[in-house]
N, C-alpha and C positions, 0 to 999 in steps of 0.2 A: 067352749066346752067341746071336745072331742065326741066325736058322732060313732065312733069305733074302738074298739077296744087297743089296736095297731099304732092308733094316733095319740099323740103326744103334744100337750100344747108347749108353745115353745118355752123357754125360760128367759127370761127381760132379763137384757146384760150378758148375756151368756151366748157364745160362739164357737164351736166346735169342741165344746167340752171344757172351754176356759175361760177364764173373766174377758169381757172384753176387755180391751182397749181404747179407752177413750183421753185419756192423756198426752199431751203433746208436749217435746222436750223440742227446742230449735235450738242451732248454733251458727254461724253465718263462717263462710270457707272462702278463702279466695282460689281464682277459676283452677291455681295450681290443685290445689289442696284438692278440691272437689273431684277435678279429675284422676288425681290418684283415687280417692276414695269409691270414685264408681269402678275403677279399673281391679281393686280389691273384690267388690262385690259382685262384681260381673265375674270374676275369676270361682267364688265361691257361688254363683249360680244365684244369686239371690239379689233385690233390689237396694239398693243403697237405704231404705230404711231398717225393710230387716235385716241386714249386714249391722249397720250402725248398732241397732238394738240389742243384736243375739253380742255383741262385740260389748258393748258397757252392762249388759248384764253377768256377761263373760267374767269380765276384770272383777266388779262387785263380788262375786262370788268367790271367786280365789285370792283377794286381799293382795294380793301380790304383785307389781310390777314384773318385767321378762326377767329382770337382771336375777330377782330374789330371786324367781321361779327359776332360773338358769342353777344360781348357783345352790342352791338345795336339791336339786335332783341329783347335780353330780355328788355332791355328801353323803345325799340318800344313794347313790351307785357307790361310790367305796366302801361306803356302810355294810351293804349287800354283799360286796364282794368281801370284802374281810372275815365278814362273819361265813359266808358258804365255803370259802378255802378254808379258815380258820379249826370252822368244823367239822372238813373231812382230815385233815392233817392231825389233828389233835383227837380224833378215832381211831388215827391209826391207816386210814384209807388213802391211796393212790387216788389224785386224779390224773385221766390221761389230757391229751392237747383238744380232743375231742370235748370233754366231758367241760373244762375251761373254755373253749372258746363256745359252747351253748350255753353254759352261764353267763357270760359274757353277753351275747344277744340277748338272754331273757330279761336282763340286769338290761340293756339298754334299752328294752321296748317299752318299761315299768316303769321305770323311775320318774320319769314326767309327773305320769298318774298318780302316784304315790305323794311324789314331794307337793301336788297340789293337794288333793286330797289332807297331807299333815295340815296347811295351810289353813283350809276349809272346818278343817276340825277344831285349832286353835281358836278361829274369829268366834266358835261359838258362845 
């Protein structure tokens, strides 16, 4: 029982505001394998388990292997582009090389986020 009003007793199971983790998934690498894999995690700052982790909860999430997620971004960028040229030419409106080539970046910084996003939405 807390003795102050400040304090808090802790909550069983619970770890900085999340479920714990108490589950263990193994998989067995050979020394190749392994060494890339901490070479990976060490590159993203983090320990090869939570690499591993945030990485197959990563994939679960967006349903999708690289290749889909590859090729649905670019879809969803022609997409994008078609439709934004489409409807200033069919307004009647001028774009300059300016105004196309910052569509162009904004269309490529997006489309990742988007075509996974469709992805994420579908599984549900």
């Amino acid at each position: 029982m807390p003795t102050l009003d400040t304090e808090r007793p802790a909550k069983r199971g619970s770890l900085r505001g999340r479920e714990s983790r108490n589950q263990t998934l193994s998989t067995k690498l050979t020394e190749t394998e392994y060494r890339t894999v901490e070479r990976a995690s060490s590159a993203d700052g983090k320990t090869t388990g939570e690499w591993l982790r945030d990485l197959t909860l990563r994939s679960l999430r967006s349903g999708a292997n690289d290749t889909e997620l590859i090729a649905l971004s670019e879809i969803v960028g022609v997409r994008l582009l078609l439709v934004n040229v489409l409807r200033s030419l069919g307004t009647g409106q001028r774009m300059t090389a300016e105004a196309f080539d910052k569509l162009v970046n904004e269309i490529g910084a997006t489309k990742y986020d988007l075509a996974a996003k469709l992805i994420a939405e579908r599984r549900r």
